[in-house]
N, C-alpha and C positions, 0 to 999 in steps of 0.2 A: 146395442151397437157392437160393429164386431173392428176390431184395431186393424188396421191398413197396413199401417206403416208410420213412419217419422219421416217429416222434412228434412231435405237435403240443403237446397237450393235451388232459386227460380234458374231458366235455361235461358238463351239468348232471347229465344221468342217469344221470352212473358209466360211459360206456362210453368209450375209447381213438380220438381222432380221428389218422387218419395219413395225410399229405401223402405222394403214392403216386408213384413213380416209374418207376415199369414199364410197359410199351408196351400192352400187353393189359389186360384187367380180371380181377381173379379172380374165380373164381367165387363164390358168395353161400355160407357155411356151410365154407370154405378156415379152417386151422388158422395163426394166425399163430404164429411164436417169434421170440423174442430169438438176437442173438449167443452165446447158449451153449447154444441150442440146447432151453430151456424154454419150450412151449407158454404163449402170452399168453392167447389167445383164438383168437374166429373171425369171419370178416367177415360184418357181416350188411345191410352198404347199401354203395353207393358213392352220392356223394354230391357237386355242383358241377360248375363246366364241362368242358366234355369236352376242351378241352387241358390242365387241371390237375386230375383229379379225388381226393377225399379220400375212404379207408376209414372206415367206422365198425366198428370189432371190440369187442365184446362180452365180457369180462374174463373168464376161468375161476374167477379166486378174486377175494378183495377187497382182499388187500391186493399189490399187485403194484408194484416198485418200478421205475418210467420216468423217464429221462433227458431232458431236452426235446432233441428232435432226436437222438435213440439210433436206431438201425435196425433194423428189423421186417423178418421175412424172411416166407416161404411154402416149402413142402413141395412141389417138383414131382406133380403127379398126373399119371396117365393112365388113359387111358381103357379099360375093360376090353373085349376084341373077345368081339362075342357065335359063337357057335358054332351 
C-alpha cells in the first residue's frame, strides 16, 4: 500500500477531502482504503497548490466512519505491457 494522505474532512457534497502526502499524483479513478485495508472510495480530482495538493475521493457507501487525520492509503498499480 502506498500512503495517500490523511483525512481532512468530508465537503459539502458528501465526498472525503484528504491532505495528500505522496510525491507523485494519483491517478484520477485510484481505489483509496483505510488501515485495514477497506475500500473508502476513489479519487476523482486533485485539487490546490502544487506543493501541498488535496484528494477529493468520492465515498463507495454513505456511511463510512473517518477519523479526522486517520490515514488513506492507495493500491500500487501498474501498468499492463501491451504485446
Amino acid at each position: 500500500m502506498i500512503r495517500l494522505g490523511y483525512f481532512i474532512h468530508w465537503t459539502p457534497s458528501k465526498k472525503i477531502l484528504v491532505k495528500m502526502t505522496m510525491k507523485k499524483l494519483p491517478r484520477l479513478g485510484v481505489r483509496v482504503i483505510n488501515s485495514s485495508g477497506r475500500v473508502v472510495g476513489k479519487v476523482v480530482d486533485v485539487i490546490g497548490p502544487v506543493k501541498s495538493p488535496y484528494a477529493v475521493v468520492k465515498p463507495v457507501r454513505r456511511n463510512i466512519d473517518l477519523k479526522t487525520y486517520e490515514e488513506l492509503y492507495i493500491k500500487p498499480y501498474f501498468r499492463r505491457e501491451r504485446k
